[in-house]
N, C-alpha and C positions, 0 to 999 in steps of 0.2 A: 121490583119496585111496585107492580101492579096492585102485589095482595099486601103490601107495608099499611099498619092504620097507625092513625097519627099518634105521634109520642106523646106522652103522658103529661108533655109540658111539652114547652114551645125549646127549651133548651136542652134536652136531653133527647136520644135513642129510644126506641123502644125497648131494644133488649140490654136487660139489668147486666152491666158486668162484676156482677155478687156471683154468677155460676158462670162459667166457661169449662167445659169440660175441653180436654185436648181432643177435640172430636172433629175433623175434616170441617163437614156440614152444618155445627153448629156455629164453627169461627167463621165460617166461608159465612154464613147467613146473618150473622151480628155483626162483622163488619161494614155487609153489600147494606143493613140497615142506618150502620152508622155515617155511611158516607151518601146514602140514599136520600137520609132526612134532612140533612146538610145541603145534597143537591136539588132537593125537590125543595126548601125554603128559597135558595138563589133562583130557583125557575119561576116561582112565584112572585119573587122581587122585582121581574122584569117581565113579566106577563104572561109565562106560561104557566100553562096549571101543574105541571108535572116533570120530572125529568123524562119523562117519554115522549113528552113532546120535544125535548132535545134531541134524544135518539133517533125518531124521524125525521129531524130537518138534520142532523149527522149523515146518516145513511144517505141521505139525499141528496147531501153538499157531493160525494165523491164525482158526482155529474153520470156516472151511469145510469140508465134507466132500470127499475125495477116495479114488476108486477105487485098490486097490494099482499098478493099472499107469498111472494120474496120477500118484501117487505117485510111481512109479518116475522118472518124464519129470520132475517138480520137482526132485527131488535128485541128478538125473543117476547113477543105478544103477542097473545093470541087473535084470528082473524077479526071476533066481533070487537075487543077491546080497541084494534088496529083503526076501524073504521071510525070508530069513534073520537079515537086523536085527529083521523085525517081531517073527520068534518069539522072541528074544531080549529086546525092548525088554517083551514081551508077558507071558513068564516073570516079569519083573522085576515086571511090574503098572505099566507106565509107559505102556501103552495096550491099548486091547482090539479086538477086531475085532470089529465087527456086521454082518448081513446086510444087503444093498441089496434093500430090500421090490421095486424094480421088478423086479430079477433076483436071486434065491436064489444063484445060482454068483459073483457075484461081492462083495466081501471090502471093508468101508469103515473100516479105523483109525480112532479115537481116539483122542488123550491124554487119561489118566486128570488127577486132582489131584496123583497121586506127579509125573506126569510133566511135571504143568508145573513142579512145583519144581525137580525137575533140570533140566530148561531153562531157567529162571530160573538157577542156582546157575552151569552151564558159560555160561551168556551171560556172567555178571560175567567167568569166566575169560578167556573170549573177548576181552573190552575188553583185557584186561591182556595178554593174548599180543599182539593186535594193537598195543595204545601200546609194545611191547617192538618188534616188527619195523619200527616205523615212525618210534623215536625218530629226532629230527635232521630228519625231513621235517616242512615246515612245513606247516602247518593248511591254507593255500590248496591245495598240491599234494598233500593227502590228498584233498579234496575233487575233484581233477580226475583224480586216479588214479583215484578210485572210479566217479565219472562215466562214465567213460573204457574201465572194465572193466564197467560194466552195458550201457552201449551196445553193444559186443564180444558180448555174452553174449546179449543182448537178438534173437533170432531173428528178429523182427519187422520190427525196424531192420534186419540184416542183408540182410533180401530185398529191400530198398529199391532 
């Protein structure tokens, strides 16, 4: 979602579906677009600038602590893109950043209580954009899509 530029209107995707080749990376990339632009407008409706900024305060609800450049590798952004949401999400008061007592130079986020409510409030969004992108698919084949695309994602399994 980092490198998505806005759609060519306020209602439509970036990518034309006039071409869809059966091509893995092309459908995997015009979907994560078409469900990106959808999520990044509700993140905007409720004050975040991005859905990235969702992804951070996500990762960060699980109450584990995590290092910014963990961080970074959970939500697939890169380190300098990463600091830029924190100090953003951070300004807001939607998390803070505390010392890691083992080493002083490096940097542990929190979510505040502001900021689980907005992660709570875009989560509801999230359902609703999602049951939007998915009407018509039936319940079994949301389940095996999903499956289907953790596996994929799942690096673990990959090296298998």
């Amino acid at each position: 979602m980092g490198t998505r530029r806005p759609a060519a209107t306020d209602e439509e995707p970036l990518c034309s579906s006039l071409f869809r080749p059966a091509d893995l990376m092309f459908l995997l990339h015009a979907a994560a677009d078409r469900v990106g632009v959808e999520l990044d407008k509700a993140a905007a409706e409720i004050g975040l600038r991005d859905v990235r900024d969702w992804f951070v305060l996500a990762a960060l609800d699980d109450g584990r602590p995590h290092t910014q450049l963990e961080l970074s590798r959970i939500v697939c952004v890169d380190k300098t893109t990463l600091i830029s949401v924190l100090d953003r999400l951070e300004q807001r008061g939607l998390i803070v950043r505390t010392v890691d007592p083992a080493d002083r130079r490096v940097r542990i986020p929190q979510i505040t209580a502001a900021g689980r409510r907005v992660f709570a409030k875009f989560a509801t969004a999230r359902d609703a954009v999602e049951a939007r992108v998915l009407d018509g698919v039936a319940p079994a084949q949301r389940e095996v899509l999903l499956t289907l695309l953790a596996r994929i994602a799942d690096d673990e399994l990959a090296t298998v």
